[in-house]
Structure formats: structure tokens, C-alpha cells
C-alpha positions as a Markdown table, in Angstrom:
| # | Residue | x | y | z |
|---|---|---|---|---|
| 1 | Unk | 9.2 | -24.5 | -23.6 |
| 2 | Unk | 6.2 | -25.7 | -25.5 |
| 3 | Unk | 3.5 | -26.4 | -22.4 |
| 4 | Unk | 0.6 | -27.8 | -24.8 |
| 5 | Unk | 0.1 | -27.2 | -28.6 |
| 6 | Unk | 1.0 | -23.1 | -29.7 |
| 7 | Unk | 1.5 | -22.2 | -25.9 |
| 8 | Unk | 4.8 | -21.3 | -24.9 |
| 9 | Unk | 6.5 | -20.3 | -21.8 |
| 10 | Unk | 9.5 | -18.2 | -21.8 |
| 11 | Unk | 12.0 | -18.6 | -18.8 |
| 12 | Unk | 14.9 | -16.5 | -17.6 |
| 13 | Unk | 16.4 | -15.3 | -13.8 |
| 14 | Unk | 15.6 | -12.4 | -11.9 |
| 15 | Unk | 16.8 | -12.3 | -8.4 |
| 16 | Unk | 17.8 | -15.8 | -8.2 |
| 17 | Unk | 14.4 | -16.6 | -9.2 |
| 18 | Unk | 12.3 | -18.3 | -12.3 |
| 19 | Unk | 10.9 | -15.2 | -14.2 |
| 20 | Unk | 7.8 | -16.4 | -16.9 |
| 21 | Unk | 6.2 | -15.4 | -19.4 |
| 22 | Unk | 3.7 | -17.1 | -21.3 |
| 23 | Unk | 2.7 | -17.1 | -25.5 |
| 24 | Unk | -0.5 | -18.2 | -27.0 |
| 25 | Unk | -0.2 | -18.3 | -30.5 |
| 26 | Unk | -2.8 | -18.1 | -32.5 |
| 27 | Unk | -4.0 | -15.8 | -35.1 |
| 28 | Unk | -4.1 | -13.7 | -32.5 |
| 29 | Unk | -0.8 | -14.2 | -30.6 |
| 30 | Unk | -1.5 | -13.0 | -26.7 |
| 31 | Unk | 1.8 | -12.5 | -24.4 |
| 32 | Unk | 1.6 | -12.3 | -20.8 |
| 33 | Unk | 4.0 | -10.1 | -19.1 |
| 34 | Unk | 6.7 | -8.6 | -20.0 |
| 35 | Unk | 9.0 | -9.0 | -17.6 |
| 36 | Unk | 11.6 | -6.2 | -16.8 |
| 37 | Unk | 12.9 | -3.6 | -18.8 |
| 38 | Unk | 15.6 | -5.7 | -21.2 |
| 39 | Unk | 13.6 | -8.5 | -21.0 |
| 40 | Unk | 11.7 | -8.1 | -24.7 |
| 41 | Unk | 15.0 | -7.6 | -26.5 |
| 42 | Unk | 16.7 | -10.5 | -24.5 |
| 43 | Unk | 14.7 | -12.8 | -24.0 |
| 44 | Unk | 10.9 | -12.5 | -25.5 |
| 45 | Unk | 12.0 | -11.4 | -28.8 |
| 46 | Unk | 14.7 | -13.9 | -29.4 |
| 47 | Unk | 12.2 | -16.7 | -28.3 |
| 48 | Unk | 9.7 | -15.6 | -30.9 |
| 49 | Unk | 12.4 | -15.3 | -33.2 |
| 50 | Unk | 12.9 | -19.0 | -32.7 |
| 51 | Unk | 9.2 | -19.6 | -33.6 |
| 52 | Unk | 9.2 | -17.5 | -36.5 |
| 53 | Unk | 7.5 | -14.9 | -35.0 |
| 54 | Unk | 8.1 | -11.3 | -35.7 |
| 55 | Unk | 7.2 | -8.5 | -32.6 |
| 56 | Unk | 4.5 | -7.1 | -34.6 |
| 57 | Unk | 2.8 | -10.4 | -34.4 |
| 58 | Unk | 2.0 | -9.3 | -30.8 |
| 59 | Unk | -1.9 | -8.7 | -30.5 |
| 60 | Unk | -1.9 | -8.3 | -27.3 |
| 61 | Unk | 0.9 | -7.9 | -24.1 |
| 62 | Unk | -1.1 | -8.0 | -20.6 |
| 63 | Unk | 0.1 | -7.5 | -17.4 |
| 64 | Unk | -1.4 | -9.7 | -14.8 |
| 65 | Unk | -0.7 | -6.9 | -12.1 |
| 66 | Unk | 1.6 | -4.1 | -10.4 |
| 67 | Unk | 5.3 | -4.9 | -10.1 |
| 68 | Unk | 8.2 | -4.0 | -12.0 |
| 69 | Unk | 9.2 | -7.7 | -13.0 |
| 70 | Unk | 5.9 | -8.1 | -14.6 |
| 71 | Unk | 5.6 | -4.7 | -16.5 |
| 72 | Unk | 8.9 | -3.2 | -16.9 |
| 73 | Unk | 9.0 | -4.4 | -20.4 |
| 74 | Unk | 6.3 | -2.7 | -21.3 |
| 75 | Unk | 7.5 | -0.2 | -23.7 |
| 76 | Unk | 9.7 | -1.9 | -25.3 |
| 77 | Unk | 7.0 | -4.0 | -26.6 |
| 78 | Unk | 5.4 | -0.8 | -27.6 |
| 79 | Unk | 8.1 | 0.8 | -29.1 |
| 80 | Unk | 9.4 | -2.4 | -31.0 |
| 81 | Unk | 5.4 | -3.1 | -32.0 |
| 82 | Unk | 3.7 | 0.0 | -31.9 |
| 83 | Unk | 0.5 | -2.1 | -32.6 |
| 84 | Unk | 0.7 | -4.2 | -29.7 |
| 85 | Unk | -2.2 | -3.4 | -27.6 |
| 86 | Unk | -0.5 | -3.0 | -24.1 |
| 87 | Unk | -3.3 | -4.0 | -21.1 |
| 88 | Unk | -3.7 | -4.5 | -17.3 |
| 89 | Unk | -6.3 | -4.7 | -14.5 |
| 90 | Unk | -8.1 | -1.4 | -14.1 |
| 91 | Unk | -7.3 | -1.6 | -10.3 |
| 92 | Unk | -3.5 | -1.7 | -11.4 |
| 93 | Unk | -3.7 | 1.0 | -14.1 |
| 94 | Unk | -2.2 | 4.2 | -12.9 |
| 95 | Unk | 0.3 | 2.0 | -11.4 |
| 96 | Unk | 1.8 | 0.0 | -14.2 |
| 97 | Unk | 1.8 | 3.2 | -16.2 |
| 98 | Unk | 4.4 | 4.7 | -14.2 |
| 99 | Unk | 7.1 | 3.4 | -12.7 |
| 100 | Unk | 7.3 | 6.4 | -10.3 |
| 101 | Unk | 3.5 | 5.8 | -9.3 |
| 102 | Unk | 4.6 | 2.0 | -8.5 |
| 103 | Unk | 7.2 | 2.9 | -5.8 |
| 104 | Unk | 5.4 | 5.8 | -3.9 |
| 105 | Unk | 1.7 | 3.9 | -3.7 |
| 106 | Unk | 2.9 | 0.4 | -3.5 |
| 107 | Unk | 6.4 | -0.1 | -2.4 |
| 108 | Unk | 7.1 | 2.8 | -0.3 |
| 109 | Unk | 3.7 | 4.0 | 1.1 |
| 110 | Unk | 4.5 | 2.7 | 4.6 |
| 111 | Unk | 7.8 | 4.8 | 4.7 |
| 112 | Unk | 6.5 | 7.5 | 7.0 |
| 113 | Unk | 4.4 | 5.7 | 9.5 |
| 114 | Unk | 6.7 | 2.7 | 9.6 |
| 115 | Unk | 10.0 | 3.0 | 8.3 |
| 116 | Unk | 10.1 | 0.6 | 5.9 |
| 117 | Unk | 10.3 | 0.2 | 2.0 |
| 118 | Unk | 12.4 | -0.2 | -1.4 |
| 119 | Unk | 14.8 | 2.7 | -2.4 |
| 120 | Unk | 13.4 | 5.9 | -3.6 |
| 121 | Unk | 13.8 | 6.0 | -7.3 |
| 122 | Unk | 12.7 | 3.2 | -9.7 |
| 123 | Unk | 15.4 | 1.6 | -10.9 |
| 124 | Unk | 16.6 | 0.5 | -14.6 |
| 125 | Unk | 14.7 | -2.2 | -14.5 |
| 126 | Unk | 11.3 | -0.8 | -14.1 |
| 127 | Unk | 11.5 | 0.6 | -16.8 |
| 128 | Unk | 10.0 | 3.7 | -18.4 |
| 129 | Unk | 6.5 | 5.1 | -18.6 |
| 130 | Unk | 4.1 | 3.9 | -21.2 |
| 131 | Unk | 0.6 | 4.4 | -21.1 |
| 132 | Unk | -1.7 | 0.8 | -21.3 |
| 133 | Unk | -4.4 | 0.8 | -24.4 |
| 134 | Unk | -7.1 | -1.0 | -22.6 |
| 135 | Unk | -7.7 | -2.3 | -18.8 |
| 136 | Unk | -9.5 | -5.0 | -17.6 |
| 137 | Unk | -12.0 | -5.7 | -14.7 |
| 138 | Unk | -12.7 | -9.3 | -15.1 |
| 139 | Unk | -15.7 | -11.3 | -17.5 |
| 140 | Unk | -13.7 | -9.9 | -20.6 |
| 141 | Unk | -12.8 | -12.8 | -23.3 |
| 142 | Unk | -9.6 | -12.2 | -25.8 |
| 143 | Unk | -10.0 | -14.2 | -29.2 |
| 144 | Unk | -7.1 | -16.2 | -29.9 |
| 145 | Unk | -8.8 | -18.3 | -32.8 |
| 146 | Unk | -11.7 | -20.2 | -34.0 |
| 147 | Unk | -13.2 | -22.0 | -30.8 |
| 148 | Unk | -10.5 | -20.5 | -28.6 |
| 149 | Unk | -10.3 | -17.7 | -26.4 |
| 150 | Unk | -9.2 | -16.5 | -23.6 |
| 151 | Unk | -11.6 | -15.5 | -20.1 |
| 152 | Unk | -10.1 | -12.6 | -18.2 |
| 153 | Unk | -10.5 | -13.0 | -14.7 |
| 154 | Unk | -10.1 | -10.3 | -12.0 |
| 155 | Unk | -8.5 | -12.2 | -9.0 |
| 156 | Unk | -6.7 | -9.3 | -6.4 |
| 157 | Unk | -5.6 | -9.8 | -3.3 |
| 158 | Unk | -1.5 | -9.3 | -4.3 |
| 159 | Unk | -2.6 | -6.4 | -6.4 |
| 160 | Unk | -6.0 | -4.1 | -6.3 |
| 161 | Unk | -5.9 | -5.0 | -10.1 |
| 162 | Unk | -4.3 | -8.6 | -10.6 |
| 163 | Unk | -5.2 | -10.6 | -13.7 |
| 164 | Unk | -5.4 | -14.0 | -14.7 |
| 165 | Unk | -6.0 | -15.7 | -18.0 |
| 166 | Unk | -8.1 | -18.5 | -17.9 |
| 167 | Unk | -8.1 | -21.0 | -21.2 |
| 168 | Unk | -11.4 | -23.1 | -20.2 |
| 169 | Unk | -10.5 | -25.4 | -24.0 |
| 170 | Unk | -7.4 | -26.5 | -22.4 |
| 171 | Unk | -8.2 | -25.9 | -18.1 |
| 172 | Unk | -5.0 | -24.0 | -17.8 |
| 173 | Unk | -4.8 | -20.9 | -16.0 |
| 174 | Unk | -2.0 | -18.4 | -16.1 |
| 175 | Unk | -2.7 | -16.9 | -13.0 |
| 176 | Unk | 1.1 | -14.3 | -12.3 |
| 177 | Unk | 1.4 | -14.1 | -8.8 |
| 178 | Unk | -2.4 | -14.3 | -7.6 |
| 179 | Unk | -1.1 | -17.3 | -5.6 |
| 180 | Unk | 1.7 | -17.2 | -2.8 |
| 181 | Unk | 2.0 | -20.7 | -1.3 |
| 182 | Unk | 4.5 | -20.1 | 1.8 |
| 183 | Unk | 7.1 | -17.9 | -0.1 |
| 184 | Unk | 8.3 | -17.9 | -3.7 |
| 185 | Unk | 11.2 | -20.4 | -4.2 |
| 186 | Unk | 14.6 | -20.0 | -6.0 |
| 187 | Unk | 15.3 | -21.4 | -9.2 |
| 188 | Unk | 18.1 | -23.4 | -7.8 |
| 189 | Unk | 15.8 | -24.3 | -5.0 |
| 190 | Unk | 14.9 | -23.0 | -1.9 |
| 191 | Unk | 12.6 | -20.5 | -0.5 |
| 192 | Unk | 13.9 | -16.9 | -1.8 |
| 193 | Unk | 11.2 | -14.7 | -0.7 |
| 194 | Unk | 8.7 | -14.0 | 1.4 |
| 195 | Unk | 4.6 | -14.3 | 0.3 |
| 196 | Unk | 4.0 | -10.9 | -0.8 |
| 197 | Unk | -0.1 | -10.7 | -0.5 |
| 198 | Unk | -1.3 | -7.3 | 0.7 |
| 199 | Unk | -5.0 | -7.4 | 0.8 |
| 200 | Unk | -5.3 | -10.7 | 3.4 |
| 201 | Unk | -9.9 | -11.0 | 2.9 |
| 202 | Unk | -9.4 | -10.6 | -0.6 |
| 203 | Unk | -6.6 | -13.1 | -1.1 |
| 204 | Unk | -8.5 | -15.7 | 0.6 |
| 205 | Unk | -11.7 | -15.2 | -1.5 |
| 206 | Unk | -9.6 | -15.0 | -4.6 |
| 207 | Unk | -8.3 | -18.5 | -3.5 |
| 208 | Unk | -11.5 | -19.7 | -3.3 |
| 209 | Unk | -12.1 | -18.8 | -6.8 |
| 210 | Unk | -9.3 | -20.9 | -8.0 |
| 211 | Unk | -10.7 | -23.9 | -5.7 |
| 212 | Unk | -14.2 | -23.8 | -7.5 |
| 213 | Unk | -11.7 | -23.2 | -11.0 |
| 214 | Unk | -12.0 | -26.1 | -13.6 |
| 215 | Unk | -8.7 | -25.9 | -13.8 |
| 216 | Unk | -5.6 | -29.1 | -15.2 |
| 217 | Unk | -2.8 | -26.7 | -14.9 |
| 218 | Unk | -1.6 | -23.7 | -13.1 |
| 219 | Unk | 0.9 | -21.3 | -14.7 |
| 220 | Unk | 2.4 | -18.8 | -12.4 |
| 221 | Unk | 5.3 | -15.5 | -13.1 |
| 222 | Unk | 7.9 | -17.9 | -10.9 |
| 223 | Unk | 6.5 | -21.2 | -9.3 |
| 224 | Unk | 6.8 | -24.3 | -11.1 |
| 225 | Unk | 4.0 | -25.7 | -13.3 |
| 226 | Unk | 1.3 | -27.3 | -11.1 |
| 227 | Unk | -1.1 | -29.7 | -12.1 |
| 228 | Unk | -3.8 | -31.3 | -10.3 |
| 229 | Unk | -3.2 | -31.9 | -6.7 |
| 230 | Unk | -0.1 | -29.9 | -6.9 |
| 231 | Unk | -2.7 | -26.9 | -7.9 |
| 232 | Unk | -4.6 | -28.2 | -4.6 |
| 233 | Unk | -2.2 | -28.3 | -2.1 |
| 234 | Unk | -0.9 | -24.8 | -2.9 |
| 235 | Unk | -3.6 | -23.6 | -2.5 |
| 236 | Unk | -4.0 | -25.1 | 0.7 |
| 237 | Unk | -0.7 | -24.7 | 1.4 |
| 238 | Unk | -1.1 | -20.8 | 0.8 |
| 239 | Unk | -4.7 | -20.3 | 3.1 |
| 240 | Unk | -2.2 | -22.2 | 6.0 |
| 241 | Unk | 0.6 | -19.2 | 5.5 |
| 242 | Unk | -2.6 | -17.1 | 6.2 |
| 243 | Unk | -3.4 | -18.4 | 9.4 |
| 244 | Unk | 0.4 | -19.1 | 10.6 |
| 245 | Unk | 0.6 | -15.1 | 10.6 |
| 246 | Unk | -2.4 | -14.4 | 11.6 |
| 247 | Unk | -1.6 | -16.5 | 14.8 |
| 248 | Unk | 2.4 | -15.4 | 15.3 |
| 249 | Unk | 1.2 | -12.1 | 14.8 |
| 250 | Unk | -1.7 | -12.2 | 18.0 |
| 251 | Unk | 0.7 | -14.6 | 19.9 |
| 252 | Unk | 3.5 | -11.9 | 20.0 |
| 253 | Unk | 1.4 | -9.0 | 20.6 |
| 254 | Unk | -0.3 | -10.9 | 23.5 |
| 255 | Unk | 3.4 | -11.2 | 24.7 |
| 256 | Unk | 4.4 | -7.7 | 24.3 |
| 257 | Unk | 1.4 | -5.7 | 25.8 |
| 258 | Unk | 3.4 | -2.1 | 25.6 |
| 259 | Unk | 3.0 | -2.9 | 21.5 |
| 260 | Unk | 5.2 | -4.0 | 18.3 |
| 261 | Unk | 6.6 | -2.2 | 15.3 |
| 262 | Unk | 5.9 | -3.3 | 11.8 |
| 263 | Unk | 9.8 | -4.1 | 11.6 |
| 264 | Unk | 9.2 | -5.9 | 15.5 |
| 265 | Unk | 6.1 | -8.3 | 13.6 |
| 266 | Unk | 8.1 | -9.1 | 10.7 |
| 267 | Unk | 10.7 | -10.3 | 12.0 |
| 268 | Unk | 8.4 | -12.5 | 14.3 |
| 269 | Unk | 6.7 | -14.0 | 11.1 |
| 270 | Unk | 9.6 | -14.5 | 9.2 |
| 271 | Unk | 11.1 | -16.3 | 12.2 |
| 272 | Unk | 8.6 | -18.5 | 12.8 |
| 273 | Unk | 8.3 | -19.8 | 9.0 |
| 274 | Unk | 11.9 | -20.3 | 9.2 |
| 275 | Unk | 13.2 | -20.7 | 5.6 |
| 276 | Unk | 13.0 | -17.1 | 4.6 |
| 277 | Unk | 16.0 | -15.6 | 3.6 |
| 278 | Unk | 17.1 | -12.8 | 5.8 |
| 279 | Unk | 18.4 | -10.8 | 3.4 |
| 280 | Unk | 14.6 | -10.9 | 2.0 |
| 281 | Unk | 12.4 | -10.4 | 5.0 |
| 282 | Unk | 12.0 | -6.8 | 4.2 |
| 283 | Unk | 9.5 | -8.1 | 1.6 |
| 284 | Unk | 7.5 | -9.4 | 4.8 |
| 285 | Unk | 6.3 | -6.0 | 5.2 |
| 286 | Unk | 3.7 | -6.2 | 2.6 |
| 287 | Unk | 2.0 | -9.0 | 4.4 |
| 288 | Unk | 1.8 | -8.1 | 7.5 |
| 289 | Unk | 0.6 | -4.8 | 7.0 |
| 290 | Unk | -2.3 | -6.0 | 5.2 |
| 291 | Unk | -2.8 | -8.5 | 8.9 |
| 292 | Unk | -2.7 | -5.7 | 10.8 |
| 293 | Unk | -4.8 | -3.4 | 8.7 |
| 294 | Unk | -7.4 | -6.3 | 9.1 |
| 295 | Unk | -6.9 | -6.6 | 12.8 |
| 296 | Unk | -7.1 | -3.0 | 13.1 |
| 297 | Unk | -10.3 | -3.0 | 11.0 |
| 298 | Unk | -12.1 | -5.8 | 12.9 |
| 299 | Unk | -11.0 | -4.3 | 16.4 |
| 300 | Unk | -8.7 | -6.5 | 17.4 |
| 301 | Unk | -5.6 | -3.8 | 17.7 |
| 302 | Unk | -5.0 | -0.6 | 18.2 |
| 303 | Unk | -2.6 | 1.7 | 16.8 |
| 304 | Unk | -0.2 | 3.6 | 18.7 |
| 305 | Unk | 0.0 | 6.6 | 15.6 |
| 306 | Unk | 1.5 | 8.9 | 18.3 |
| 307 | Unk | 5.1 | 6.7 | 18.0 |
| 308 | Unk | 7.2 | 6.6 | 15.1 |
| 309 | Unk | 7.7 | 4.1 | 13.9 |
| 310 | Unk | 3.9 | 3.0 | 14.8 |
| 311 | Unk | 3.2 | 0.5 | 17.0 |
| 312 | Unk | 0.4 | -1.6 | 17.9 |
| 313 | Unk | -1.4 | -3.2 | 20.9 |
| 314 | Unk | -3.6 | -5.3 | 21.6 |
| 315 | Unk | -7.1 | -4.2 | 22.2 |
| 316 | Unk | -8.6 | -4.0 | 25.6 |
């Protein structure tokens, strides 16, 4: 689909939900994300192909963050364009690298003390290893063509390293997953998953980045295409999600002084937003570990690290 003149997104289904990625053609053509690991050949390539566009026309393929529908196509972009420059936050690097480096640090680092997380190896999907060309921090500006570039813009909170692309000719930002809203819907409708922020401060100050934004229209890796007070509201709508755990969280420890599991919390969140599928609260973990590793920091729990799983209290 053509979103405004030589920008393209690129739609297909991954877990019952809207998988994007976005082409800015100019005479540099930029592509953001890659998607999983057949995604290239099925899907980005035979788009391209539609625009007359062969692979090696690829300046640049950058991966807004961390998570294996958003860089398992990385190397098949390399090895089907070998002069594709491959790029990601520095934050994220050693992560979207390898595929093996994604599940231990960032799906399955709260196996031991908690019990919960994805299965042990990557799967197909991920795909394979492939080492990135440059990384990003943020303030960097890709050249698309005369009067038009790109602003790289270092907005974490999901991710350590999370990107977005900011077109200031056009106000549109292509932001991946930088923004949650209250879970991330189906493409048939429907909530299909939980918000998956880890890093709760830093998720609210990147949201205030995209309030102060000059920004027409949002472009995410699976939420619909925003524009104006759509943009607003889910942004509000996601700072509210925030708070709502925040507050179910502290309301069910105050109920349960002899402490709460990780497993205990989520379900507690997930219940009280009410439109999560069970069969995706798992996901729930992420967020709610990042609460309690802010309550924890701030001194409002304690945790109980002689129990397994862990548990924690509230603090006297």
C-alpha cells in the first residue's frame, strides 16, 4: 500500500497479527524491518518486484529493535543484496545479531528466578546470525534524496536500543513497537497480546517524546495507521495501561501480605484489563517485571530471593 508519494508499506500475518514493513524510495531506497525469516523472499521481495525494484536497490534495511519478527529477515536481505547496509540501535546490537543472544538476554532471562519464558532454542523464524554494518544511537539523518532525509531517533523503553524514523518533510514517523497502547490487536480484530514494554521510566519519557513530536502520522510494526488524534489518544491510551498496572499490581500485593509470584501478578494484570487472550498472558511477564523492578528500585517492595519462584512483598 502506497501511504504518501514513494512510501510503501508492506503487510502480511504473523501470529494472527498485522506484520509491517515500510519502503522509502528514493535514490536511496530505506526499508524498515525485515520481518521474519521467509519474510524477504515472500513477501518484501515480491512487493518490490511489483515496483520494479530489484533487492540490490536496498541502501539500507534497519531494524527499529530486538525481536525476532522485526529482524529475522535479516540475512536474507544480506545474502540476496550483499550491499544492503543492514543497521539497528546500538542498545539492540549484540541482540539482533544473534538469534541465540535474543532468547537468553531478552526472552528467557527471568527463567531461573521466576519460571517464566519462551522455549529454549530460537526457532525457524528468527532466523540466522548476521552481523549489522552500522548501529544507531539517535541524532543520525539517512539521505533518501534531494531535500529529503530521514532523522533517526533513539526512543527505548520496549527495547534498550529501539529506533524510529522520523520523515519531518512529510510528519510521519515510523516508530515499530516504541508505542503499546493497551495490548496489540489482531488483524481480524481484537486484542491479541499483551503491551510488551520492559523498561516502565523509560517508556513513559519516550512517550513524551512522541507528544512534543511534530508528527501527521504514526506508522507502527502491527497497529493500524494513526493520524492526528488517533496518534494522541494512544498515546494516552498507552501512559493509562501504565498506571492500570502500576495500581493492580500495589492493590494485590497490599492484599496478599505473605507476597506474589511473577506468574501470581500477571495473571492479576491480565485479569483486570480483561481482553487479553489467555493463551497470550505469558507475554505479560515482560511488563510487569519491568513494574516491579521499579517498585523494587524506588523501595516500595521487597524481594523474597530466598523462594523459587521469587516472590515479593510489600515494604514495611
Amino acid at each position: 500500500m502506497e501511504l504518501y508519494k514513494n512510501v510503501y508499506q508492506i503487510q502480511s500475518l504473523y501470529g494472527g497479527r498485522n506484520l509491517f514493513q515500510y519502503l522509502l524510495v528514493g535514490a536511496n531506497v530505506v526499508l524498515v524491518d525485515t520481518g521474519i525469516a521467509e519474510t524477504p523472499e515472500k513477501v518484501i521481495f515480491p512487493y518490490m518486484d511489483r515496483l520494479k525494484l530489484q533487492p540490490n536497490r536496498l541502501t539500507f534495511a534497519v531494524t527499529t529493535h530486538a525481536d525476532l519478527d522485526h529482524q529475522g529477515g535479516n540475512d536474507a536481505i544480506k545474502q540476496s543484496s550483499p550491499g544492503t547496509f543492514l543497521a539497528c540501535g546500538e542498545g539492540d546490537r549484540a541482540l539482533v545479531e544473534d538469534p541465540r543472544a535474543l532468547f537468553d538476554a531478552r526472552y528467557n532471562f527471568m527463567r531461573a528466578e521466576h519460571g517464566v519464558g519462551f522455549e529454549n532454542d530460537p526457532p525457524p523464524d528468527a532466523g540466522r546470525k548476521r552481523a549489522m554494518d552500522f548501529s544507531f544511537s539517535g541524532g543520525e539523518r539517512i539521505r533518501l534524496g534531494d531535500g529529503w532525509a530521514l532523522e533517526v531517533l533513539h526512543v527505548p523503553g520496549h527495547s534498550h536500543g529501539h529506533l524510529a524514523l522520523y520523515d519531518p518533510t512529510h510528519r510521519a514517523a515510523f516508530v515499530g513497537d516504541a508505542i503499546h497502547g493497551r495490548g496489540c490487536p489482531k488483524a481480524a480484530g481484537g486484542m491479541g497480546i499483551p503491551v510488551t514494554y520492559y523498561f516502565v521510566d523509560i517508556y513513559l519519557s519516550t512517550l513524551r517524546y512522541f507528544e512534543g513530536l511534530a508528527m501527521d502520522s504514526l506508522y507502527s510494526g502491527h497497529w493500524p495507521v494513526m493520524r492526528g488524534e488517533e496518534i494522541r489518544d494512544f498515546i494516552a491510551e498507552s501512559r493509562q495501561t501504565v498506571e492500570l498496572l502500576d495500581r493492580v499490581i500495589l492493590e494485590n500485593l497490599r492484599r496478599n501480605q505473605a507476597g506474589l509470584t511473577l506468574r501470581d501478578l500477571i495473571d492479576a494484570v491480565a485479569t483486570a484489563v480483561g481482553d487479553w487472550p489467555k493463551e497470550s498472558w505469558n507475554l505479560a511477564m515482560f511488563p510487569v517485571w519491568g513494574h516491579m523492578k521499579r517498585l523494587e528500585e524506588r523501595g516500595n517492595v521487597r524481594a523474597l530471593r530466598g523462594t523459587k519462584p521469587v516472590k515479593w512483598q510489600l515494604a514495611s
